[in-house]
PASEBA-1860 file (N, C-alpha, C; in nm, 3 decimals):
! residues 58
1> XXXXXXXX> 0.084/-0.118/0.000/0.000/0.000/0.000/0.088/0.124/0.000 ~ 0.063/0.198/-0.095/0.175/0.304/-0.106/0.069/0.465/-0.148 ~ 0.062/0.550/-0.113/0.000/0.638/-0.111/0.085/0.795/-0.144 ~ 0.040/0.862/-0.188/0.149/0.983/-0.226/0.068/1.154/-0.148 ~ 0.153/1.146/-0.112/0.093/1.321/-0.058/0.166/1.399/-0.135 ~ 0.041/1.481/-0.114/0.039/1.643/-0.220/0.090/1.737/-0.145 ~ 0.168/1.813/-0.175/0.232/1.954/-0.077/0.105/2.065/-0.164 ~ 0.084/2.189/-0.103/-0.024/2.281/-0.096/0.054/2.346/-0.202
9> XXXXXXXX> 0.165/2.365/-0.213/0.223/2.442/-0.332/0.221/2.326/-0.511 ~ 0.186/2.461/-0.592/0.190/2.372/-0.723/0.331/2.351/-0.762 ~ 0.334/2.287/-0.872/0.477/2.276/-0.910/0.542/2.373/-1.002 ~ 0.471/2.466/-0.966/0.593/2.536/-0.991/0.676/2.613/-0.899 ~ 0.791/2.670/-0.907/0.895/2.689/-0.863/0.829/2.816/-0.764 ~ 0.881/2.853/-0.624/0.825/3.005/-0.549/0.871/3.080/-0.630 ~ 1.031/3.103/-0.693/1.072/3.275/-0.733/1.023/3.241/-0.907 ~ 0.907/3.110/-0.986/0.847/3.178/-1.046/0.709/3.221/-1.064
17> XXXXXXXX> 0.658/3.242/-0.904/0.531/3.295/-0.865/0.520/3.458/-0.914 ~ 0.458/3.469/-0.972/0.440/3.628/-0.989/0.406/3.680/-0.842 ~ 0.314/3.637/-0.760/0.299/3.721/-0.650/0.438/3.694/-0.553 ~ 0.537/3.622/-0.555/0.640/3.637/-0.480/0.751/3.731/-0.538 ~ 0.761/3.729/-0.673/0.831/3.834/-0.778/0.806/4.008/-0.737 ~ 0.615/3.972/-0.716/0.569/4.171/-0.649/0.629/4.129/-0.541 ~ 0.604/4.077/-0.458/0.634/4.128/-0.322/0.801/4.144/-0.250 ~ 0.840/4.081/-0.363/0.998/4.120/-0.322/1.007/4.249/-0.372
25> XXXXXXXX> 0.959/4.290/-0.533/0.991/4.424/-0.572/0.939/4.544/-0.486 ~ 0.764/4.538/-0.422/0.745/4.638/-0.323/0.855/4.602/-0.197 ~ 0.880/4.538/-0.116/0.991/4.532/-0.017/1.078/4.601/-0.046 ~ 1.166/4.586/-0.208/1.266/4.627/-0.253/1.222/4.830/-0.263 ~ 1.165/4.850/-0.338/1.093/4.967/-0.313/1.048/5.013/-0.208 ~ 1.016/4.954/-0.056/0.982/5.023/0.015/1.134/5.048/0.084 ~ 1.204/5.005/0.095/1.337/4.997/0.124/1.426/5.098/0.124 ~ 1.415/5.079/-0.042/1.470/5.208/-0.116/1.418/5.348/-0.069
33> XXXXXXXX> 1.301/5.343/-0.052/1.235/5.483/0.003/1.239/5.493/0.117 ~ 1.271/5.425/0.187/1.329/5.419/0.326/1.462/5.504/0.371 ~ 1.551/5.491/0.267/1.685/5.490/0.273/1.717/5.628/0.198 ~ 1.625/5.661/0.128/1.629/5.773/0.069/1.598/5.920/0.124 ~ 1.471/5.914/0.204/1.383/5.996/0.296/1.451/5.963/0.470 ~ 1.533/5.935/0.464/1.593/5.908/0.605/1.706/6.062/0.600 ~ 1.657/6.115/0.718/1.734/6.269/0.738/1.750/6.260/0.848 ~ 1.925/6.249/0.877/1.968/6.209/1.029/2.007/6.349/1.062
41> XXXXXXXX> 1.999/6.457/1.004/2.022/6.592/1.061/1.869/6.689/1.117 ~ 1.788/6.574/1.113/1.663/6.600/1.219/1.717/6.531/1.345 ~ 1.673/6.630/1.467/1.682/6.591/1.614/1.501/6.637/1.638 ~ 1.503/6.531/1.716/1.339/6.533/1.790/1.373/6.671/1.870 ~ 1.262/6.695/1.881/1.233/6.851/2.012/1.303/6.964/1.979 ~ 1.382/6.986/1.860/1.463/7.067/1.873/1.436/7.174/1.718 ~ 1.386/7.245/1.741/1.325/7.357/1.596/1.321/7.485/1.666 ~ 1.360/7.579/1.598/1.343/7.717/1.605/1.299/7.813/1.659
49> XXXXXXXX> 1.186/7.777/1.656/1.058/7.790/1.828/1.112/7.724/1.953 ~ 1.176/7.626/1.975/1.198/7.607/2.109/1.371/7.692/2.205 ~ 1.443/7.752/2.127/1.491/7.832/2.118/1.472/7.935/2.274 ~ 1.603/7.935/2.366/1.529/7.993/2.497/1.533/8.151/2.445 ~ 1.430/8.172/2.560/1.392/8.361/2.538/1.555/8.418/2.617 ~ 1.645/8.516/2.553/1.735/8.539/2.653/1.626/8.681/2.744 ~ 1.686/8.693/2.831/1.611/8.774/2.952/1.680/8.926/2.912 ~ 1.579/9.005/2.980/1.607/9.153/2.914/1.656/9.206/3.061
57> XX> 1.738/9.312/3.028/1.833/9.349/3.133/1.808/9.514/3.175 ~ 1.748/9.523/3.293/1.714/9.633/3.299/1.768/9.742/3.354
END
């Protein structure tokens, strides 16, 4: 008695799934825009307005 199991994937190959092909390219793209829009010469709390008042001297 010999019986054969089926795996849930078809036969074809994962990297030639089109939906695994998008989803590496958005990853790859979100990545990229990640790396692009990254501005390490922003500091939290610290803008123009917070700036101390100097004191007036009378």
């Amino acid at each position: 008695m010999s019986h054969h199991h089926t795996k849930g994937l078809p036969k074809q190959k994962l990297h030639q799934d089109w939906r695994f092909i998008g989803a590496v390219i958005l990853m790859l793209i979100s990545m990229v825009i990640y790396v692009v829009t990254l501005d390490e010469g922003v500091v939290p709390g610290e803008s123009p307005t917070d700036l101390p008042v100097p004191a007036i001297a009378l």
